[in-house]
C-alpha positions as CSV (number, residue, x, y, z in Angstrom):
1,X,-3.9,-12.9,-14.4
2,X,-7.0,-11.3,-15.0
3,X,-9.3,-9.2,-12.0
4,X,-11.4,-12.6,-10.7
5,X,-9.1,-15.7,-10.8
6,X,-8.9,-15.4,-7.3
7,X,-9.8,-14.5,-3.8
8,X,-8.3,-12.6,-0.6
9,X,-7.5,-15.3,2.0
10,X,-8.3,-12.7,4.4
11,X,-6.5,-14.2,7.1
12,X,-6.5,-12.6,10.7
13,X,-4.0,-12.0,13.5
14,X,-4.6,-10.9,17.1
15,X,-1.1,-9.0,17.4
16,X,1.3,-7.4,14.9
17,X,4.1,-9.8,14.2
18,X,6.9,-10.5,15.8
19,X,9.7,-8.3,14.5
20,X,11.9,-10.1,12.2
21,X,13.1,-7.4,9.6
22,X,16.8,-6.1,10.4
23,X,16.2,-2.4,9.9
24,X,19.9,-2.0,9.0
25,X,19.1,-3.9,6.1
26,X,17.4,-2.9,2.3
27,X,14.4,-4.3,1.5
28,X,12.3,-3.9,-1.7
29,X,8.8,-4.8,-2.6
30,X,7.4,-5.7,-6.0
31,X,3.6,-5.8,-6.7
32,X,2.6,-7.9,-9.3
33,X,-0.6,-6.3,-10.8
34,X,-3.1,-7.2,-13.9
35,X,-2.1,-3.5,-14.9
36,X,1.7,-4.4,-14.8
37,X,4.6,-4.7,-12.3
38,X,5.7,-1.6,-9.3
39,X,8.9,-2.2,-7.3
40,X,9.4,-0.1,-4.2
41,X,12.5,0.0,-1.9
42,X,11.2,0.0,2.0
43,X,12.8,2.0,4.4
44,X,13.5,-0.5,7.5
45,X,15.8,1.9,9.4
46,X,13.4,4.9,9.3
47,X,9.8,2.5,9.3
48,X,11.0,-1.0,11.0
49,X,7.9,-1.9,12.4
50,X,5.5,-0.9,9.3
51,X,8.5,-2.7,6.5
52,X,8.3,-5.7,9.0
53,X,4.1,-5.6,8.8
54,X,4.4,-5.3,5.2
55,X,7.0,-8.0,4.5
56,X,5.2,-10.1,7.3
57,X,1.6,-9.9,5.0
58,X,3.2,-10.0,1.9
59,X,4.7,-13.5,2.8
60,X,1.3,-14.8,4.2
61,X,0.1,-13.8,0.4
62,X,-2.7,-11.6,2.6
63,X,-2.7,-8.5,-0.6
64,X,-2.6,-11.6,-3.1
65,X,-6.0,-11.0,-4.9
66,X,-6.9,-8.0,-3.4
67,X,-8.4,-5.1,-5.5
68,X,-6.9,-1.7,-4.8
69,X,-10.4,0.4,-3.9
70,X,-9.5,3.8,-4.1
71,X,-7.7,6.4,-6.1
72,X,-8.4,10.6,-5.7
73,X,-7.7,12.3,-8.5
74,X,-8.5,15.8,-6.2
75,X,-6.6,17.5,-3.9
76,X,-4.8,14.4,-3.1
77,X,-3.2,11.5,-5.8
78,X,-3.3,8.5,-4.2
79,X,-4.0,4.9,-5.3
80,X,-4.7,2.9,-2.2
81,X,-4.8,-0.8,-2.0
82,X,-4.2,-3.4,0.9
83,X,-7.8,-4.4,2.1
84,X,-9.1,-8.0,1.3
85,X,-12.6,-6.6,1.6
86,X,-12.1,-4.1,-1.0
87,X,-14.2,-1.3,0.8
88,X,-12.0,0.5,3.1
89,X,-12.7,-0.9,6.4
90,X,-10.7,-4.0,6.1
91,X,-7.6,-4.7,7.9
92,X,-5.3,-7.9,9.0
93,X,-7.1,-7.8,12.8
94,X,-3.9,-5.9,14.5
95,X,-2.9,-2.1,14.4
96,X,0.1,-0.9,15.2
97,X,2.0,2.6,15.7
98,X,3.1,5.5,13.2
99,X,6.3,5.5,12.4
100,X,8.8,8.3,10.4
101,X,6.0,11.4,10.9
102,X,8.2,13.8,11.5
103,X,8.9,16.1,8.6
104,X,7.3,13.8,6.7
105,X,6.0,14.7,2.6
106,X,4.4,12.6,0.4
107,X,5.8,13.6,-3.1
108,X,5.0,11.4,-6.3
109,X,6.6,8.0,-5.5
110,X,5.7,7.7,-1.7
111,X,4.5,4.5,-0.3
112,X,2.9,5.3,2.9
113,X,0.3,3.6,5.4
114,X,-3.5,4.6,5.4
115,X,-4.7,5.0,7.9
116,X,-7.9,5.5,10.5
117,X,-6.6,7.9,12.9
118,X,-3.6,8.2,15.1
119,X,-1.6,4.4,15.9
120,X,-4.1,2.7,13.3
121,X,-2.3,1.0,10.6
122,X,-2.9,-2.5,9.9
123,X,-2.7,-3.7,6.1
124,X,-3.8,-0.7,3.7
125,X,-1.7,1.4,2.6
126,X,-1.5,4.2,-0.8
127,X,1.2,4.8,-3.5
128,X,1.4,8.3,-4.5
129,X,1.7,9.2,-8.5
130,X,1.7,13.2,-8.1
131,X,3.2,15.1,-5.6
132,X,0.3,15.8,-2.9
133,X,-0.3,18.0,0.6
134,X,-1.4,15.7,3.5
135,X,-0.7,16.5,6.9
136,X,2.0,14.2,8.5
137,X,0.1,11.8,9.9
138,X,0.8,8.7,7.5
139,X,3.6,6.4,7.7
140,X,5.9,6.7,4.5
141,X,7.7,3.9,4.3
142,X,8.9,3.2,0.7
143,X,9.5,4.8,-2.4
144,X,8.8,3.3,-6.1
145,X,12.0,2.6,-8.1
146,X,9.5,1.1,-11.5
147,X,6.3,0.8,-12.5
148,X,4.9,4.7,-12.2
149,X,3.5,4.7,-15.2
150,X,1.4,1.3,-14.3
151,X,0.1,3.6,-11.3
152,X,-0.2,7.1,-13.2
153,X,-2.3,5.3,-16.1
154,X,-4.4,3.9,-13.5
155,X,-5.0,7.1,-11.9
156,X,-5.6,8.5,-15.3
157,X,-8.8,6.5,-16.1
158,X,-10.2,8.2,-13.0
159,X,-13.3,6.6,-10.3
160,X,-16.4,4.5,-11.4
161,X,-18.5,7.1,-10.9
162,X,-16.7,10.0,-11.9
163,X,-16.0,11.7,-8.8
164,X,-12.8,13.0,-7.3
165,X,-12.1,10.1,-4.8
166,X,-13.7,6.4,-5.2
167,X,-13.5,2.8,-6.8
168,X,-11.0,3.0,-9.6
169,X,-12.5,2.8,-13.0
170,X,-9.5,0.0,-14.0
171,X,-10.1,-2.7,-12.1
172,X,-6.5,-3.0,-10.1
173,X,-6.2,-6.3,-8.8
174,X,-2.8,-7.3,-6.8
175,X,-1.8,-10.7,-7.9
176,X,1.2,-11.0,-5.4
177,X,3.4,-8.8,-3.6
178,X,6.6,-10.2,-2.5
179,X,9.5,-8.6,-0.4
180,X,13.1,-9.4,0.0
181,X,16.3,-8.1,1.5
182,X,18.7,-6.3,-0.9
């Protein structure tokens, strides 16, 4: 696949879904990039109603063809990804709650929620490749098994333009990402 071939579907939903993860259950998550592959394991029983979002997207193919639109390479190390519109502000049309805050770290590895504010998630969400300080107030709710070093040579080539936090200079586009239970 190369960045292009195709396009979001951008679909929209009034609600979050229905719950139909078991948060008993293991679940992983494997995004399919033109940079290479990442696998996460999601954390149902500590995140059910973010894992059951994710999986719930994932299998409407909403992140197929998405570009991932930011990465920091200050203060924070995130790459963040999950918007069909590719500028930040795009979402699936429901939000829903945090989830897992308490205590919560985001060392390399994390796969947590972005968000807008308190109760604000809806589709984006940021995989951490170094071990960075933000305040508890996004949703961790998996942790990469394979594929850092797809995400740490992204982070590597740094923003467009340059700064500390902007449009990736590789052009990260998410072919698929696909859940299932373990």
């Amino acid at each position: 696949m190369t960045p292009g071939d195709g396009v979001p579907n951008g679909k929209q939903w009034p609600a979050e879904p229905a719950m139909t993860v078991d948060p008993n259950a293991g679940y992983t998550a494997t995004l399919q990039t033109n940079c290479g592959t990442i696998t996460a394991t999601l954390d149902a029983a500590a995140a059910p109603h973010t894992v059951n979002s994710f999986a719930f997207l994932a299998g409407e193919q909403y992140f197929d063809n998405t570009r991932c639109h930011r990465v920091t390479t200050e203060g924070i190390f995130v790459l963040q990804c999950g918007d069909p519109t590719g500028t930040g502000t795009g979402g699936p049309g429901y939000q829903f709650g945090d989830e897992n805050l308490a205590g919560a770290t985001y060392p390399a590895g994390t796969l947590a929620m972005a968000n807008s504010g308190p109760n604000t998630n809806g589709s984006q969400f940021f995989l951490v490749y170094s071990d960075s300080q933000l305040p508890p107030n996004y949703t961790p709710f998996g942790r990469i098994t394979d594929g850092m070093d797809v995400l740490q040579n992204i982070a590597a080539g740094g923003t467009k333009d340059g700064s500390g936090d902007g449009a990736p200079a590789t052009d990260i586009v998410l072919g698929s990402v696909t859940t299932a239970r373990r």
